[in-house]
C-alpha positions in Angstrom: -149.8 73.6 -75.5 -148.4 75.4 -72.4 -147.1 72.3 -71.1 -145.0 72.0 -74.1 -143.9 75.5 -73.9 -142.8 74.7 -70.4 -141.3 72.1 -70.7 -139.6 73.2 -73.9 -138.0 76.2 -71.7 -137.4 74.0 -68.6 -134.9 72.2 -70.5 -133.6 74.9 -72.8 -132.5 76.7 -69.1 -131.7 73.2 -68.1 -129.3 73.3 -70.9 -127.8 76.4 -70.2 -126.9 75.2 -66.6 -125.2 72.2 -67.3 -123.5 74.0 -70.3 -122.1 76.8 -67.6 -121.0 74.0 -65.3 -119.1 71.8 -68.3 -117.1 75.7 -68.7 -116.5 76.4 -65.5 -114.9 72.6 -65.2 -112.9 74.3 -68.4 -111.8 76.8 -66.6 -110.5 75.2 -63.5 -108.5 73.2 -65.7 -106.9 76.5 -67.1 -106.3 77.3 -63.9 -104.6 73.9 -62.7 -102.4 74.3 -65.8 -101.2 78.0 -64.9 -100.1 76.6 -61.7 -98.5 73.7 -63.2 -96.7 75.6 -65.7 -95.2 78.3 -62.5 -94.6 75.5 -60.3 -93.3 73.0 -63.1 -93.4 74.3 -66.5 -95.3 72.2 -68.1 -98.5 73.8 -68.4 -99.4 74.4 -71.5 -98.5 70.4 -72.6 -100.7 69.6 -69.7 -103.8 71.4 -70.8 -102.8 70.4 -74.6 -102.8 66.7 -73.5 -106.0 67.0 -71.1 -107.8 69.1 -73.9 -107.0 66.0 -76.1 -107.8 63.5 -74.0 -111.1 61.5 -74.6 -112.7 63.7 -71.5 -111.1 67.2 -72.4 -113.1 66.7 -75.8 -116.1 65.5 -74.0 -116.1 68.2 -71.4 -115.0 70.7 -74.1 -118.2 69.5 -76.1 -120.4 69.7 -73.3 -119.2 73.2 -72.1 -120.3 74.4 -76.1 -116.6 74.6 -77.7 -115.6 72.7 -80.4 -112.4 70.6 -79.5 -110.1 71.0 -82.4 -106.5 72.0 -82.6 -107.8 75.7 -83.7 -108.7 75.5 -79.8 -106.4 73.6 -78.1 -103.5 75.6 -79.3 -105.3 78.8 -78.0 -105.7 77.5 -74.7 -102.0 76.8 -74.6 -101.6 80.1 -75.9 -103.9 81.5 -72.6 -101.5 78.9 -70.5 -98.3 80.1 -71.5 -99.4 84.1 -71.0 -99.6 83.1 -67.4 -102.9 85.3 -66.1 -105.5 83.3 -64.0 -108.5 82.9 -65.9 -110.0 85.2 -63.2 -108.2 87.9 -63.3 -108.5 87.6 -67.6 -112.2 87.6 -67.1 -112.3 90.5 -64.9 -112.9 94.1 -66.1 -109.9 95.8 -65.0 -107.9 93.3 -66.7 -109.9 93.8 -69.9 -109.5 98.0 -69.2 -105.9 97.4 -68.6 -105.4 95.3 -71.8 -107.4 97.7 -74.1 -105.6 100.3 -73.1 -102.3 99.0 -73.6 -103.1 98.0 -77.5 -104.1 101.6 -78.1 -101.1 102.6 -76.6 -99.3 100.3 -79.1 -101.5 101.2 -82.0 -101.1 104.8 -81.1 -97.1 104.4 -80.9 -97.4 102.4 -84.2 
């Protein structure tokens, strides 16, 4: 019976890596398309087309997010707002952004 248990949370963690890998991959194509769209402007067709794309979905899958048009049209959203997706995921940022929709609620 502990074997099973083991082995049950062996791969459950197993899982949870490869899932945090498949997002990271996500992210680094965020990333590539925030560059392309300051260097060429085409970023958020060219994260729209990967996300699209029979390996978008699949690594889109794999990384635990459904790949419907909900989705891709957010991540072009994120694209076209032009913050590196570490500098979104870092706290200051998220202070920074909180603060400024008080302010707007406040002025509201």
């Amino acid at each position: 019976m502990t074997n099973f248990v083991d082995g049950t949370a062996f791969n459950n963690e197993q899982g949870n890596r490869a899932r945090k890998l498949f997002a990271a991959v996500v992210l680094a194509a965020l990333d590539d398309a925030i560059a392309d769209d300051k260097k060429y402007g085409n970023g958020p067709e060219q994260i729209a087309r990967w996300a699209r794309s029979r390996d978008g979905r699949e690594v889109l899958t794999c990384a635990g997010i459904d790949p419907n048009e909900r989705v891709v049209k957010g991540l072009m959203d994120f694209v076209a707002k032009g913050v590196r997706t570490s500098v979104a995921l870092s706290r200051e940022e998220s202070e920074r952004r909180n603060a400024a929709e008080a302010l707007a609620r406040a002025a509201a």
